[in-house]
PyMOL Python script that loads the backbone (N, CA, C, O; Angstrom):
from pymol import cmd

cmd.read_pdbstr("""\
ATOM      1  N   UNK A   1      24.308 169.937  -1.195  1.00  0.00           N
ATOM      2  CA  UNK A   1      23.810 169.878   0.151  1.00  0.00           C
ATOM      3  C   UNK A   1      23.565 168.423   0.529  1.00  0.00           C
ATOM      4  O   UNK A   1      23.428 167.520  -0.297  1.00  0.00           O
ATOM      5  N   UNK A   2      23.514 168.255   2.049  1.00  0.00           N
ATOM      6  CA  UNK A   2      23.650 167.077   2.221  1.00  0.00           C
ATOM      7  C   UNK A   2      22.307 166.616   2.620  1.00  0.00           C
ATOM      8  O   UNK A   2      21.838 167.544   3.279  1.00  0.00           O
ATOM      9  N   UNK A   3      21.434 165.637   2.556  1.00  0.00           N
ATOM     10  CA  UNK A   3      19.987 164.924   2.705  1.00  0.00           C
ATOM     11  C   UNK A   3      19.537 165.862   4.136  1.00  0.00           C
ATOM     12  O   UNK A   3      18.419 166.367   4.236  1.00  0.00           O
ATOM     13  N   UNK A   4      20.321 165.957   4.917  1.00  0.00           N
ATOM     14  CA  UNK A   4      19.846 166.016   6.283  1.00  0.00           C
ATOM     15  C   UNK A   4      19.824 168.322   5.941  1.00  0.00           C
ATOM     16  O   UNK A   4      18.808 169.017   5.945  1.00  0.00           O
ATOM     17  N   UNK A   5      20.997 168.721   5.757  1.00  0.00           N
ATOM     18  CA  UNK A   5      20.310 170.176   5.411  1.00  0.00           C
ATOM     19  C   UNK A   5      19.583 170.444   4.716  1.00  0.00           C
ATOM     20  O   UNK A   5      18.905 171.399   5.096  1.00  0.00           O
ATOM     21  N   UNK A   6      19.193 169.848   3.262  1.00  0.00           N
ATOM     22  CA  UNK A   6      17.995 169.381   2.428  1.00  0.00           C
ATOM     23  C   UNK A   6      16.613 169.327   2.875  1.00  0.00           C
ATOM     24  O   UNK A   6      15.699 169.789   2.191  1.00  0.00           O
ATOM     25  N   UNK A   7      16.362 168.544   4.482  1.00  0.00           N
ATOM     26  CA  UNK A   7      15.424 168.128   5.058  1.00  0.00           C
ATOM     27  C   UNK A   7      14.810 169.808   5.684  1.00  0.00           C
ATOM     28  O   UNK A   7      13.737 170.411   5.644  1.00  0.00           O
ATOM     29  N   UNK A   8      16.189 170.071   6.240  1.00  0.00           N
ATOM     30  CA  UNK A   8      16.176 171.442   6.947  1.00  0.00           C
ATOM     31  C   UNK A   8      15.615 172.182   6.115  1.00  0.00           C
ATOM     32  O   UNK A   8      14.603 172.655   6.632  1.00  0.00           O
ATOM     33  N   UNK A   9      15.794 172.615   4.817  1.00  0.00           N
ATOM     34  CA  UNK A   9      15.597 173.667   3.911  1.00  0.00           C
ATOM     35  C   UNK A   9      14.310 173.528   3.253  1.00  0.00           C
ATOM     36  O   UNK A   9      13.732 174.465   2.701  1.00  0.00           O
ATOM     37  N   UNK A  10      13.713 171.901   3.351  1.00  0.00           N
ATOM     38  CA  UNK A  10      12.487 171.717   3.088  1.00  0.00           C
ATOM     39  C   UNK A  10      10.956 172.163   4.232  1.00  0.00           C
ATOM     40  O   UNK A  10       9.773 172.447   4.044  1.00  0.00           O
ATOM     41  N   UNK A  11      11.975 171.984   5.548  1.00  0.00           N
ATOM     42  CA  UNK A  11      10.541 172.543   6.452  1.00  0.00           C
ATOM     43  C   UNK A  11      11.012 174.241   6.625  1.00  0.00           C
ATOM     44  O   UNK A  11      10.597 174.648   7.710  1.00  0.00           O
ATOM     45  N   UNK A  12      11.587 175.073   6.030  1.00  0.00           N
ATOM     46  CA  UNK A  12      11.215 176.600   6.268  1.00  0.00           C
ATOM     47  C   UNK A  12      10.510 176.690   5.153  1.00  0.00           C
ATOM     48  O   UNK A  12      10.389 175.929   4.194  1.00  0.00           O
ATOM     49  N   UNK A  13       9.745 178.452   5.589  1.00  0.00           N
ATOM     50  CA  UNK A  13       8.689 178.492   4.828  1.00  0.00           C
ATOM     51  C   UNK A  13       8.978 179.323   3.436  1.00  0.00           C
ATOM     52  O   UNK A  13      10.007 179.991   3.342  1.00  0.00           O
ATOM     53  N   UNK A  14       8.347 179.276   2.723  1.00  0.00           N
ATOM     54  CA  UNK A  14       8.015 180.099   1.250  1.00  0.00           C
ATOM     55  C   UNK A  14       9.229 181.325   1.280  1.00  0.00           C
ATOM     56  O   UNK A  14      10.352 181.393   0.781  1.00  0.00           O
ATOM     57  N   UNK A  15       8.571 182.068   1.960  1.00  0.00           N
ATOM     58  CA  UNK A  15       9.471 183.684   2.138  1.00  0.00           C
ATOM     59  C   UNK A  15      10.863 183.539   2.848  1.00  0.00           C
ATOM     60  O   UNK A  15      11.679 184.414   2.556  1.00  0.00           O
ATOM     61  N   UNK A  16      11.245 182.616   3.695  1.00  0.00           N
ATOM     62  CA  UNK A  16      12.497 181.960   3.976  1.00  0.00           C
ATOM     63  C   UNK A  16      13.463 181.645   3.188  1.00  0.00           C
ATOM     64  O   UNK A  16      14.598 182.116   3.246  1.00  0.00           O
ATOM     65  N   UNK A  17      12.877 180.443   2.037  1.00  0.00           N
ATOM     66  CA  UNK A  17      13.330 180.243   1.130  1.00  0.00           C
ATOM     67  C   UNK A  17      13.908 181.328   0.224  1.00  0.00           C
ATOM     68  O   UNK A  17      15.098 181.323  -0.090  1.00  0.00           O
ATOM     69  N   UNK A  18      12.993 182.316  -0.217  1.00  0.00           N
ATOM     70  CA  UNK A  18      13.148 183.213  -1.194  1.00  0.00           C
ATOM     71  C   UNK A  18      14.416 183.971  -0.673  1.00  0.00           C
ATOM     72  O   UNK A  18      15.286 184.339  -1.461  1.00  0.00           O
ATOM     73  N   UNK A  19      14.491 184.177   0.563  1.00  0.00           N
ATOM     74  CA  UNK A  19      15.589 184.797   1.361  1.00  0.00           C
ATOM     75  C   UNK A  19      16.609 184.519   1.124  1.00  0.00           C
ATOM     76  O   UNK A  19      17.413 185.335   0.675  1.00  0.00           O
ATOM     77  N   UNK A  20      16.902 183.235   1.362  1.00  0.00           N
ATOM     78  CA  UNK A  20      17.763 182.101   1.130  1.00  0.00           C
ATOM     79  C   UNK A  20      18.481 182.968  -0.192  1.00  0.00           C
ATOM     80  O   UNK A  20      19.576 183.502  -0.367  1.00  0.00           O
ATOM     81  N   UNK A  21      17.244 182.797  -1.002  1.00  0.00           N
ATOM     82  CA  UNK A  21      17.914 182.262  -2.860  1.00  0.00           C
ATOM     83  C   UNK A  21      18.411 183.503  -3.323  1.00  0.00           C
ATOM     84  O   UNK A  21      18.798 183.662  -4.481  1.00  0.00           O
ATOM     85  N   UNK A  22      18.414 184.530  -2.322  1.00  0.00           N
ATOM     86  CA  UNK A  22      18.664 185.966  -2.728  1.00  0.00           C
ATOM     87  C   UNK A  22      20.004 186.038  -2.359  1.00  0.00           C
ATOM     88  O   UNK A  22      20.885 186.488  -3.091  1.00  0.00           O
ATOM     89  N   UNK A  23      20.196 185.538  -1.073  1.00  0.00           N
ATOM     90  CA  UNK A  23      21.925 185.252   0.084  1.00  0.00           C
ATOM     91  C   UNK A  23      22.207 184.781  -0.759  1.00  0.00           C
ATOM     92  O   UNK A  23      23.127 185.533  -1.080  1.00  0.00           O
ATOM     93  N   UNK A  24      22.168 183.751  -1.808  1.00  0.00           N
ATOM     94  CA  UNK A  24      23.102 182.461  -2.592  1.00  0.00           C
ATOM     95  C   UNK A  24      23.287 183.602  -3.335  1.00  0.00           C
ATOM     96  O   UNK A  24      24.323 184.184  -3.015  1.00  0.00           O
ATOM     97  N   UNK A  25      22.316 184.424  -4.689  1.00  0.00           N
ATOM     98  CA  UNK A  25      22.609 184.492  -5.682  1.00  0.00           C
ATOM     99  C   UNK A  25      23.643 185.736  -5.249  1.00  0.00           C
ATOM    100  O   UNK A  25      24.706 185.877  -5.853  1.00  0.00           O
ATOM    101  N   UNK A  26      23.216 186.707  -4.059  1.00  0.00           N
ATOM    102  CA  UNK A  26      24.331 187.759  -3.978  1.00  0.00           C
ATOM    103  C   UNK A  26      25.955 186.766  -3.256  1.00  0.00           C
ATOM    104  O   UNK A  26      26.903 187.542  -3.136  1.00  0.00           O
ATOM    105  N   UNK A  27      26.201 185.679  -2.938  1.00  0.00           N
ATOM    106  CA  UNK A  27      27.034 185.380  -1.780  1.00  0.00           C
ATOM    107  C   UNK A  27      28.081 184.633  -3.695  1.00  0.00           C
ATOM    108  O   UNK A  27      29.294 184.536  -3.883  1.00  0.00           O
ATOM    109  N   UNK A  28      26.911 184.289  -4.670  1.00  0.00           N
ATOM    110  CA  UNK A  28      27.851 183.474  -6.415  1.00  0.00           C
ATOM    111  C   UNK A  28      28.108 184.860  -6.877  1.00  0.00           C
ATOM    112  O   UNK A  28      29.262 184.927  -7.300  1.00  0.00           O
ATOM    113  N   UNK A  29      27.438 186.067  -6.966  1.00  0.00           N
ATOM    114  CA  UNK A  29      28.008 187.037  -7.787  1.00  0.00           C
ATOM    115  C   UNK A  29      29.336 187.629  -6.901  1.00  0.00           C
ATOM    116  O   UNK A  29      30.370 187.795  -7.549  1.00  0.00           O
ATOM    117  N   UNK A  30      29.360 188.024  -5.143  1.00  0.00           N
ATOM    118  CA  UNK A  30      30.878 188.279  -4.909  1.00  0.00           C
ATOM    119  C   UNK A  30      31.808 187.608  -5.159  1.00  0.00           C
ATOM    120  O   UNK A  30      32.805 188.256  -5.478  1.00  0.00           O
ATOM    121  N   UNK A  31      31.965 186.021  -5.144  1.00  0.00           N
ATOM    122  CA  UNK A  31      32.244 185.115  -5.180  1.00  0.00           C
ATOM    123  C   UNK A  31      33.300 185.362  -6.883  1.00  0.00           C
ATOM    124  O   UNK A  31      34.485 185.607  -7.107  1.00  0.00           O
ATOM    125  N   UNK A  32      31.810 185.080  -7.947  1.00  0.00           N
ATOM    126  CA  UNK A  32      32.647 185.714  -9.489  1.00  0.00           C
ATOM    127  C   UNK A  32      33.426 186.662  -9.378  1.00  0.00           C
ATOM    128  O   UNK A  32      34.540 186.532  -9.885  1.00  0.00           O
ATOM    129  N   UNK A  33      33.055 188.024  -8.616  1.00  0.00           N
ATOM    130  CA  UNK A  33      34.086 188.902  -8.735  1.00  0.00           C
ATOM    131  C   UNK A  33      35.323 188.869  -8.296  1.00  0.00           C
ATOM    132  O   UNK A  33      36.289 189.446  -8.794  1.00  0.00           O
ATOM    133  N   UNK A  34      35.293 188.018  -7.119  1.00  0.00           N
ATOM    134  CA  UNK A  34      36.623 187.789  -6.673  1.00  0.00           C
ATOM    135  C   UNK A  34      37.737 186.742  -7.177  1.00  0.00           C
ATOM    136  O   UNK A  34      38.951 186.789  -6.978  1.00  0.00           O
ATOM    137  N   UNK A  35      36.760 185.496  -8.096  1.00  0.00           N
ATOM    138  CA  UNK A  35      37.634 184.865  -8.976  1.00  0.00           C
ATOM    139  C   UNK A  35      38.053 185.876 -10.277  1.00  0.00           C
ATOM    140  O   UNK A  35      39.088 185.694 -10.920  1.00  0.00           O
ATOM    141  N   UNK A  36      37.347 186.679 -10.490  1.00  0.00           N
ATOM    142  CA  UNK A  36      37.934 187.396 -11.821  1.00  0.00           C
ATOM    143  C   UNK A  36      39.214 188.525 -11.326  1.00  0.00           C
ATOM    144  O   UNK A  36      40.191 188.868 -11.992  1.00  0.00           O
ATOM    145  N   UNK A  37      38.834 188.944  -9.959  1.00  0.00           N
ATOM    146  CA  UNK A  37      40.119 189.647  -9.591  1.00  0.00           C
ATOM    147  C   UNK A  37      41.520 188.913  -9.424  1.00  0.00           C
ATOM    148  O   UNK A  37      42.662 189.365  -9.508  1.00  0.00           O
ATOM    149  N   UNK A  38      41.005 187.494  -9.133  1.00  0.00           N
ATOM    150  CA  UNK A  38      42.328 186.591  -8.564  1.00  0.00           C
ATOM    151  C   UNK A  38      42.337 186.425  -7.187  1.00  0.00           C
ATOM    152  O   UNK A  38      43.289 185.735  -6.820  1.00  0.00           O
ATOM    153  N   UNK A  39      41.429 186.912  -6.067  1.00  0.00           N
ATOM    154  CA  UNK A  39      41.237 186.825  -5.059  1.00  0.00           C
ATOM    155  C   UNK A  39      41.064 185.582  -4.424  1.00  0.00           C
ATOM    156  O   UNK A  39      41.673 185.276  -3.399  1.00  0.00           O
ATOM    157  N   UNK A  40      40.091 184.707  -5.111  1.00  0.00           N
ATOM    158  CA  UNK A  40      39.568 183.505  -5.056  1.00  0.00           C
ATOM    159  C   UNK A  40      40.306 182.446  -5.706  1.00  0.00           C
ATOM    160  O   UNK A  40      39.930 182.197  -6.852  1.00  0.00           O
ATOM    161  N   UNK A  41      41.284 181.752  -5.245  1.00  0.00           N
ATOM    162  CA  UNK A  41      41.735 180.031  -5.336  1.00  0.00           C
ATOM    163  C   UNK A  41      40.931 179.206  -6.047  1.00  0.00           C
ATOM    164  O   UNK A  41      41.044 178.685  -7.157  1.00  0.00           O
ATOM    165  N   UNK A  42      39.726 179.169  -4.829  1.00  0.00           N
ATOM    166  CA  UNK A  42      39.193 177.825  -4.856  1.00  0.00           C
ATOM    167  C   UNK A  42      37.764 178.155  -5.996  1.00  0.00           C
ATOM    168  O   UNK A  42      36.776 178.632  -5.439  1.00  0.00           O
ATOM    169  N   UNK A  43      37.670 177.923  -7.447  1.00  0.00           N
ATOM    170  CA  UNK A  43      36.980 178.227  -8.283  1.00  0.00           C
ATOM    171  C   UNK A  43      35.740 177.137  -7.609  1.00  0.00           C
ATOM    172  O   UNK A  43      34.636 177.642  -7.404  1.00  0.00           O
ATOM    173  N   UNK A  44      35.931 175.745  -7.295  1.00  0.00           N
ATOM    174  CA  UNK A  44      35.185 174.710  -7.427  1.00  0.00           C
ATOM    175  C   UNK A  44      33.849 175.287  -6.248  1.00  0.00           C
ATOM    176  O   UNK A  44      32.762 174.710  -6.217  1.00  0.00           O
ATOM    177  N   UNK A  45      34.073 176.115  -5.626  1.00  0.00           N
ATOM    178  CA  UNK A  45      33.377 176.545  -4.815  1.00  0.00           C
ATOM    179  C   UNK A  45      31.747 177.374  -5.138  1.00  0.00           C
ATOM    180  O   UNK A  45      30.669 177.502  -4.559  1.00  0.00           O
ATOM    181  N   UNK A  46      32.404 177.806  -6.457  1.00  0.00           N
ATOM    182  CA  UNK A  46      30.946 178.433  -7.186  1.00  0.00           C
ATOM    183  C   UNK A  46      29.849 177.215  -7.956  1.00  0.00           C
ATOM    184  O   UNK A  46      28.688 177.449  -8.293  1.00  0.00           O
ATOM    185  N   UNK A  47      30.384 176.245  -8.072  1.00  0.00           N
ATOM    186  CA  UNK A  47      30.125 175.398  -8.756  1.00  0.00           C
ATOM    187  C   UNK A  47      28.532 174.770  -7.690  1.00  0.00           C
ATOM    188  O   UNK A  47      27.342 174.716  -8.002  1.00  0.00           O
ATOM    189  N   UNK A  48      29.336 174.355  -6.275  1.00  0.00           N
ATOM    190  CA  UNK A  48      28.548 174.232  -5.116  1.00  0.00           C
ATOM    191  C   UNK A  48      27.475 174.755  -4.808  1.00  0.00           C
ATOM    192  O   UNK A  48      26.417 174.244  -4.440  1.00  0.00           O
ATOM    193  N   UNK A  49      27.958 176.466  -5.068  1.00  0.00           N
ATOM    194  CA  UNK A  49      26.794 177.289  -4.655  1.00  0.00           C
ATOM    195  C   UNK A  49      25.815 177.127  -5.620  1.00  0.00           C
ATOM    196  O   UNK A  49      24.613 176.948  -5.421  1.00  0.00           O
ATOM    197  N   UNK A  50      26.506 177.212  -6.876  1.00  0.00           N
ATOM    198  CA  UNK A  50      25.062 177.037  -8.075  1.00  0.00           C
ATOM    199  C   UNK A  50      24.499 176.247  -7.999  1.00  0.00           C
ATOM    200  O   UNK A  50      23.353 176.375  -8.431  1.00  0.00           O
ATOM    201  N   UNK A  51      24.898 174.903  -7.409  1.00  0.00           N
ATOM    202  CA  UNK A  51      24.127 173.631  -7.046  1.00  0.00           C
ATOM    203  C   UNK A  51      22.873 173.604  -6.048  1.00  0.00           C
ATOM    204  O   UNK A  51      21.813 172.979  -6.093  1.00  0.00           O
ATOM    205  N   UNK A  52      23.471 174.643  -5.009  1.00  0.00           N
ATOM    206  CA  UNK A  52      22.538 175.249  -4.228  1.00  0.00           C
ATOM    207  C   UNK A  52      21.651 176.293  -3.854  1.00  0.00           C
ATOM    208  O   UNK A  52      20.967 176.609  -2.880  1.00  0.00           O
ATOM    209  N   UNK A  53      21.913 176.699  -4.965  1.00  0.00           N
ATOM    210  CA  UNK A  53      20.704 177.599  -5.614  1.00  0.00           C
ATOM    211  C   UNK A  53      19.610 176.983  -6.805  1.00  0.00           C
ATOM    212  O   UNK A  53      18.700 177.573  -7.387  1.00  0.00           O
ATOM    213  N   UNK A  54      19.956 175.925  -6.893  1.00  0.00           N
ATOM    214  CA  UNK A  54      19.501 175.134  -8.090  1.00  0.00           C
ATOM    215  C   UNK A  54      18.271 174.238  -7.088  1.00  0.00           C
ATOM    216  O   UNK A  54      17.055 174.145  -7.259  1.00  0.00           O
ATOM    217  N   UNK A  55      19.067 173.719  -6.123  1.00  0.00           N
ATOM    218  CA  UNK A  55      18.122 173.083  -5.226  1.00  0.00           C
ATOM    219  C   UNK A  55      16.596 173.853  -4.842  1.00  0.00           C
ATOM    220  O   UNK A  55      15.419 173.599  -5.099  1.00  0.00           O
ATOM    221  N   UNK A  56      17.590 175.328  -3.799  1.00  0.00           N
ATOM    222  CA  UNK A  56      16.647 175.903  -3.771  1.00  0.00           C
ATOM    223  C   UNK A  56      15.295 176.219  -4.292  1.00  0.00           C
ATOM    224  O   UNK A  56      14.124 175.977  -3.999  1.00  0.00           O
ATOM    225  N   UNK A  57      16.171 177.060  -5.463  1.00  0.00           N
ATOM    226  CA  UNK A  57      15.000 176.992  -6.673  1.00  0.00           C
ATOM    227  C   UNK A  57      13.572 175.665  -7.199  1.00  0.00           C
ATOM    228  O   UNK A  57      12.508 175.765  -7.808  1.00  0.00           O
ATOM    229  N   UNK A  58      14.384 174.440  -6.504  1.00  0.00           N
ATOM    230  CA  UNK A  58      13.095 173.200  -6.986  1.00  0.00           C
ATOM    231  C   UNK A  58      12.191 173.221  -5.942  1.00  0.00           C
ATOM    232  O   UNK A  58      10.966 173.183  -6.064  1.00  0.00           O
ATOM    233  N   UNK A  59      13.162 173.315  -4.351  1.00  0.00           N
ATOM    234  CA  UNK A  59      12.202 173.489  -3.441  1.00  0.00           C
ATOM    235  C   UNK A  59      11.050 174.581  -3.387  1.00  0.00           C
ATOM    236  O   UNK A  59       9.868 174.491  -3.056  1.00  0.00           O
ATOM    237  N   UNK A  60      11.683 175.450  -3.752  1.00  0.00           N
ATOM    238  CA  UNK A  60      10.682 176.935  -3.832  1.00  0.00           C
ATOM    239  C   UNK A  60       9.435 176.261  -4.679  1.00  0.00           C
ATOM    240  O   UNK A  60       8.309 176.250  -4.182  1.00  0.00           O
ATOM    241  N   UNK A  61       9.664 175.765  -5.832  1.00  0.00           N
ATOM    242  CA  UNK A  61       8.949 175.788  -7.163  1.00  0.00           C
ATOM    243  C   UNK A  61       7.972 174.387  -6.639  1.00  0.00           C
ATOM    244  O   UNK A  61       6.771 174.423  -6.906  1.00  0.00           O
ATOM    245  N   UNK A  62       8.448 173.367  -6.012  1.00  0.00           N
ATOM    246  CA  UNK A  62       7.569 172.308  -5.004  1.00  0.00           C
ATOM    247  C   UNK A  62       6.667 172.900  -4.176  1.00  0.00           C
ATOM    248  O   UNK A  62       5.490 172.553  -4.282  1.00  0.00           O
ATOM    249  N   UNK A  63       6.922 173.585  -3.509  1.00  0.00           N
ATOM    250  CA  UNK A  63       6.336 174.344  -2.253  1.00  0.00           C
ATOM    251  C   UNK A  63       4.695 175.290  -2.882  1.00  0.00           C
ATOM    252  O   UNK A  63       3.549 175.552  -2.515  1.00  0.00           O
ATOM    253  N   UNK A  64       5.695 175.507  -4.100  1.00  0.00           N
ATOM    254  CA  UNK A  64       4.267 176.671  -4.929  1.00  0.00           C
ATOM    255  C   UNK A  64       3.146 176.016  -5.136  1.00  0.00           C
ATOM    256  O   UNK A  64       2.023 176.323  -4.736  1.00  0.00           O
ATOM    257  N   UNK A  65       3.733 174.340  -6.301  1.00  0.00           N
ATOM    258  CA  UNK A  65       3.017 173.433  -6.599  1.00  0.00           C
ATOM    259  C   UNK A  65       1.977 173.349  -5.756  1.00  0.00           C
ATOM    260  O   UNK A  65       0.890 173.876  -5.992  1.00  0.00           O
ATOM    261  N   UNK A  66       2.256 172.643  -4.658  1.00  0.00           N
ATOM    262  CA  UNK A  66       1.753 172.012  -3.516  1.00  0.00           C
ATOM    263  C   UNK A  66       0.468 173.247  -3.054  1.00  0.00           C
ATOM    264  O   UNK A  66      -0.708 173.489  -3.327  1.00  0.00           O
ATOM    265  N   UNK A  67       1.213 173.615  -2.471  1.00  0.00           N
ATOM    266  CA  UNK A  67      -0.092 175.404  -2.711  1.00  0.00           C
ATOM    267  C   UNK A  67      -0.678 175.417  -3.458  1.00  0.00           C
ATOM    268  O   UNK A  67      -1.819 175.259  -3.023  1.00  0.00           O
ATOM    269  N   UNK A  68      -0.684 175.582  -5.161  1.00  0.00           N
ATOM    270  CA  UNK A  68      -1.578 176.065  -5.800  1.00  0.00           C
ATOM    271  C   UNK A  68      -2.733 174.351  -5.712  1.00  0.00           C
ATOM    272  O   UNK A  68      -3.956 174.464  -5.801  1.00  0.00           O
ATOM    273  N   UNK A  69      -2.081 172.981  -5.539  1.00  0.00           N
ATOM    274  CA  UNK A  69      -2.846 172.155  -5.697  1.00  0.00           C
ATOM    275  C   UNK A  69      -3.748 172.032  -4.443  1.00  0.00           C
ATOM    276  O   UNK A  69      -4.780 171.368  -4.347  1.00  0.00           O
ATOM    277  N   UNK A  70      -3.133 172.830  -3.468  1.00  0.00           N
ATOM    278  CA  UNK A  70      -4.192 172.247  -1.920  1.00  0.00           C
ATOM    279  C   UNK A  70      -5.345 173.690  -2.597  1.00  0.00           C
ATOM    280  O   UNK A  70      -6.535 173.400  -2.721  1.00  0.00           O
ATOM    281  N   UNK A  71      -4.943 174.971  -2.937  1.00  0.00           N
ATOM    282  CA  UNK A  71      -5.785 175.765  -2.919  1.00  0.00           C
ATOM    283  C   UNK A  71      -6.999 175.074  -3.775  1.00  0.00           C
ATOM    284  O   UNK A  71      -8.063 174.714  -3.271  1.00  0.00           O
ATOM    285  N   UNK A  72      -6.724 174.979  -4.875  1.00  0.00           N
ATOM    286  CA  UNK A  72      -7.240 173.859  -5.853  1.00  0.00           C
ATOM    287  C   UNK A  72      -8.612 173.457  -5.378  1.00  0.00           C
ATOM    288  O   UNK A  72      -9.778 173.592  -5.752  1.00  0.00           O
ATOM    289  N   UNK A  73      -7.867 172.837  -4.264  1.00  0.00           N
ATOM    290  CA  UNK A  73      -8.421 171.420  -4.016  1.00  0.00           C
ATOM    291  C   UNK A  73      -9.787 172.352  -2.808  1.00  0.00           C
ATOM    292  O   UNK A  73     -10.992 172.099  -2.779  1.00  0.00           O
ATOM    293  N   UNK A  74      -9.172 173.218  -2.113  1.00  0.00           N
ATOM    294  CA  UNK A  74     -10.795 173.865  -0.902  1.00  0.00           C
ATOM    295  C   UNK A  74     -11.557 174.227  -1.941  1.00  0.00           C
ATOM    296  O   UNK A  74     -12.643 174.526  -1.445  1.00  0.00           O
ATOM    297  N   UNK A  75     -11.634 174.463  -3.852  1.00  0.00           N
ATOM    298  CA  UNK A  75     -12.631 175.360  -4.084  1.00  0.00           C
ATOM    299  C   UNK A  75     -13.486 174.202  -4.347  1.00  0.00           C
ATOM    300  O   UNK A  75     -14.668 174.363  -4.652  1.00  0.00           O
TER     301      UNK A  75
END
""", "prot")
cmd.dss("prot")
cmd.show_as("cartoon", "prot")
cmd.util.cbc("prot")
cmd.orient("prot")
């Protein structure tokens, strides 16, 4: 992903995200099936998505951080 959709994906919220990471992981498993049928050419394409589910996943896991440290922080 590029800095500027990055930016994008950093201001939606928590449950957005999770949304997100559910579309990726179902959008890499059709994706496998259709390279294993022969359907799919372009292999380099899964490679991308895992990249961007990988992202996801840090943003999600930042976002938690940040939460559990502000909650933290009102007691």
């Amino acid at each position: 992903m590029k800095t500027k959709e990055l930016d994008k994906i950093r201001s939606r919220s928590l449950k957005e995200l999770e949304r997100d990471l559910v579309d990726l992981k179902d959008k890499l498993f059709s994706m496998q099936q259709d390279i294993q049928k022969g359907k799919e050419k372009n292999v380099h394409r899964a490679k991308g998505i895992k990249k961007d589910i990988s992202q996801t996943r840090t943003i999600i896991n930042q976002k938690k951080k940040e939460a559990a440290l502000a909650e933290s922080e009102e007691k």
